[in-house]
C-alpha positions in Angstrom: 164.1 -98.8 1.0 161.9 -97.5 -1.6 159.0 -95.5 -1.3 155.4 -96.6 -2.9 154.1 -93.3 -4.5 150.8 -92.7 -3.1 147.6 -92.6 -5.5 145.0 -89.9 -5.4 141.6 -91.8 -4.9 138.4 -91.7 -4.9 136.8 -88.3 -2.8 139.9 -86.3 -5.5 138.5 -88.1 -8.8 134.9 -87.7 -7.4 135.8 -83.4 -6.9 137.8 -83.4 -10.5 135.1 -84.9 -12.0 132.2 -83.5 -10.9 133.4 -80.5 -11.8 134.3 -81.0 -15.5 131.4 -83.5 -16.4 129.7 -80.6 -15.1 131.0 -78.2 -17.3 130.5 -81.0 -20.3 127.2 -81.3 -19.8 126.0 -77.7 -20.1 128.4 -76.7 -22.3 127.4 -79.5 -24.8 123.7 -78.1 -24.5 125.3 -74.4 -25.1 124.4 -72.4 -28.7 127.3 -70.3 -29.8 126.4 -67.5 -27.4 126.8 -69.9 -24.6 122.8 -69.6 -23.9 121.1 -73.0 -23.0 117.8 -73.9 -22.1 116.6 -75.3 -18.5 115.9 -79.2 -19.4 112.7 -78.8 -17.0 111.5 -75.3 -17.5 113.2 -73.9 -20.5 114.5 -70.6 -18.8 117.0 -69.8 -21.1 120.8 -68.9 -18.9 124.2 -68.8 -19.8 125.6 -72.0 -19.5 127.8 -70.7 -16.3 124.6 -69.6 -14.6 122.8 -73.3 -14.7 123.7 -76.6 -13.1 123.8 -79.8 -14.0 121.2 -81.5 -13.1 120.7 -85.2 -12.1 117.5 -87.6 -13.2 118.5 -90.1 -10.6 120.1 -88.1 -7.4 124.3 -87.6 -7.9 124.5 -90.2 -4.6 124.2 -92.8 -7.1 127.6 -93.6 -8.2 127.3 -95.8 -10.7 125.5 -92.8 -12.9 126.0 -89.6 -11.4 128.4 -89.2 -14.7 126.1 -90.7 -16.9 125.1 -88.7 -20.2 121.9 -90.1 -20.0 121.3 -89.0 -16.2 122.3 -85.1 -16.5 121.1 -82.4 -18.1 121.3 -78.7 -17.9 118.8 -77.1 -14.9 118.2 -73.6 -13.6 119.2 -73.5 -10.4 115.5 -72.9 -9.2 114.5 -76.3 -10.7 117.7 -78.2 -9.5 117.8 -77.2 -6.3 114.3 -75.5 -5.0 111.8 -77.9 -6.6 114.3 -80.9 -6.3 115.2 -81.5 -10.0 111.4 -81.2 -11.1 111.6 -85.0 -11.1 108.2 -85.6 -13.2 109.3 -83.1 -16.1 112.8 -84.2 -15.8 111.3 -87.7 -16.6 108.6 -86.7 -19.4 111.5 -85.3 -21.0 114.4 -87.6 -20.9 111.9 -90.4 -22.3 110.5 -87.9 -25.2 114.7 -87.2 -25.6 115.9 -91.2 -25.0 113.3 -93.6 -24.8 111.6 -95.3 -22.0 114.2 -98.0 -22.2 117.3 -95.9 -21.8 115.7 -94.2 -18.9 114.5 -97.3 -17.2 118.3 -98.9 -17.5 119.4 -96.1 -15.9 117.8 -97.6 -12.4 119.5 -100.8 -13.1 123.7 -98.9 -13.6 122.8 -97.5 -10.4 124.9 -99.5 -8.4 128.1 -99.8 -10.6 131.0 -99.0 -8.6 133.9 -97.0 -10.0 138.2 -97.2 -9.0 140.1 -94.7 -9.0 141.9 -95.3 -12.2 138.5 -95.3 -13.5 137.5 -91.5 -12.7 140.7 -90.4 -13.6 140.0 -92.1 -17.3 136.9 -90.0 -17.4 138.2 -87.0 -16.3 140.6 -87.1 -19.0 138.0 -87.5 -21.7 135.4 -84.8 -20.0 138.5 -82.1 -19.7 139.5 -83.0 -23.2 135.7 -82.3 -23.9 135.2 -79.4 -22.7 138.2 -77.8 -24.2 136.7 -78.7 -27.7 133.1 -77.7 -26.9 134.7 -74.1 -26.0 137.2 -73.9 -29.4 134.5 -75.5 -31.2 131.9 -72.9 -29.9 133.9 -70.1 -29.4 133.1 -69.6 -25.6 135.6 -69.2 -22.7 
């Protein structure tokens, strides 16, 4: 009797990805020291000592790996003055455009497969690694 090879699914893609989009994301906003600037205050960090931070909150699946949804935040912003969701705004439609940052309301509710996340993993891990040749940074 053969055996069906089990998948890896969901909560696994969901933990890969976060992490590397993650990594995307603040790396992509990193200058060749690694030093980036808090989206919402401008503190500059290392790009290992920030987060990535989320317009719309990361329980939103359908864009909690969206570019357009995550930028780099301080971890005082992110996390102790809840994403500074005003400034976070201001910003992303000075950045984007209004209309970008209004459709982002409307992907909200996309819902992902497995296969899926395990596509964009593969494209953010391949990402990263040429971000950190490309800039120099470990």
């Amino acid at each position: 009797m053969a055996r069906k090879l089990k998948t890896k699914g969901l909560a696994y893609w969901t933990k890969k990805l976060d992490t590397v989009f993650s990594q995307y994301v603040r790396l992509k906003n990193a200058d060749k020291n690694g030093m980036v600037k808090c989206y919402t205050c401008g503190a500059l960090r290392h790009y290992k000592c920030l987060d990535a931070g989320h317009y719309h909150d990361r329980k939103w699946m359908g864009i909690r790996w969206n570019v357009d949804n995550v930028r780099p935040q301080c971890y005082y912003c992110n996390k102790f003055r809840q994403g500074r969701g005003p400034d976070f705004r201001k910003n992303l439609i000075m950045e984007i455009g209004e209309e970008r940052v209004e459709e982002l309301f409307y992907l909200r509710l996309f819902e992902w497969t497995p296969d899926e996340l395990e596509t964009q993993y593969h494209h953010y891990f391949n990402e990263v690694k040429r971000l950190k040749k490309e800039k120099e940074l470990r």
